[in-house]
N, C-alpha and C positions, 0 to 999 in steps of 0.2 A: 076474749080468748084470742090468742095468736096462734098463728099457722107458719108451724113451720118449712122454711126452703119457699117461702112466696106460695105455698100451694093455693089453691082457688077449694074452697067448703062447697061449693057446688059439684067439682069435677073431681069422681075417683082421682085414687091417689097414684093408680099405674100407667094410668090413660093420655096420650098423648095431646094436643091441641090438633084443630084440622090443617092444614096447608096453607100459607099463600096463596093468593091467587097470583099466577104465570102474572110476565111483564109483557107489557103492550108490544105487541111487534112491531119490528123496527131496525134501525143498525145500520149498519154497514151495505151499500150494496139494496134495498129497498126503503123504497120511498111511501110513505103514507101521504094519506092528502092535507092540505095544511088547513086549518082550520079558523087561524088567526089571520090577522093584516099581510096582505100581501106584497112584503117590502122587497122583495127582487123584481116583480112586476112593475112597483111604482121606481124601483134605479133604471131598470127599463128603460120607461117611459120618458125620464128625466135626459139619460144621455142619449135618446136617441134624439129629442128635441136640441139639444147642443150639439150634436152629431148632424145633422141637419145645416148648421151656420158654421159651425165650427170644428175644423178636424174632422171632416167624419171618417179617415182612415181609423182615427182614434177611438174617437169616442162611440161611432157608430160600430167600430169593430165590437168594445167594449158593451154594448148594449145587446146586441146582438148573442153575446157570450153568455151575458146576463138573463136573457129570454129564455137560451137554451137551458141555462140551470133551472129559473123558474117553471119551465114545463115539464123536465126532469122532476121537479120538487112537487107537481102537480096542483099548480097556485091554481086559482079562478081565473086570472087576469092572463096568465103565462102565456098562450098560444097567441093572441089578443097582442100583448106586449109584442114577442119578436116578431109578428109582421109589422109592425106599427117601426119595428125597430131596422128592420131589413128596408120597407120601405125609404125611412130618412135616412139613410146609409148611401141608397140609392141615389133617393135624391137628393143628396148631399152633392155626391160627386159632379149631380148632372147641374145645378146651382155653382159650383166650385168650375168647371171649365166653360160655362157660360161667360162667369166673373172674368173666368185668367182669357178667354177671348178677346170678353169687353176690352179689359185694360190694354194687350197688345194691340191692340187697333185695328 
């Protein structure tokens, strides 16, 4: 036997289906916690270690920017990361005019 228009033999014939369930909150403007790999924390991590020997106007700025998103983003590692990142930033610089001493004599 067919049914026609796809109707369902179980479900009267004027009766509507129930809802959707709502969509997970989210968007624009709020942050949920993240629940997967926390890859802004480990960019983090990564440039603040390169920020540390290298550039750290740079790279340590850029890490730095990177913590802030991650703890915006509400990672595990985020707050963890940009001090870790603020630190070699710091002591980048302080490594970095130790260096340009050295060499001026």
């Amino acid at each position: 036997m067919t049914h026609p228009y796809g109707q369902n033999p179980q479900q009267p014939a004027g009766q509507t289906p129930p809802p959707a369930a709502p969509a997970a909150p989210g968007g624009y403007g709020v942050s949920t916690p993240a629940t997967g790999t926390p890859v802004l924390s480990i960019i983090t991590f990564v440039l603040a270690a390169i920020g540390l020997f290298f550039l750290p106007i740079v790279f340590g700025l850029a890490g730095i920017v990177t913590g802030i998103v991650a703890v915006v983003r509400k990672e595990r590692l985020g707050k963890i990361a940009l001090i870790v990142a603020v630190a070699a930033t710091v002591l980048g610089f302080v490594l970095g005019a130790i260096a340009f001493n050295a060499v001026q004599g």
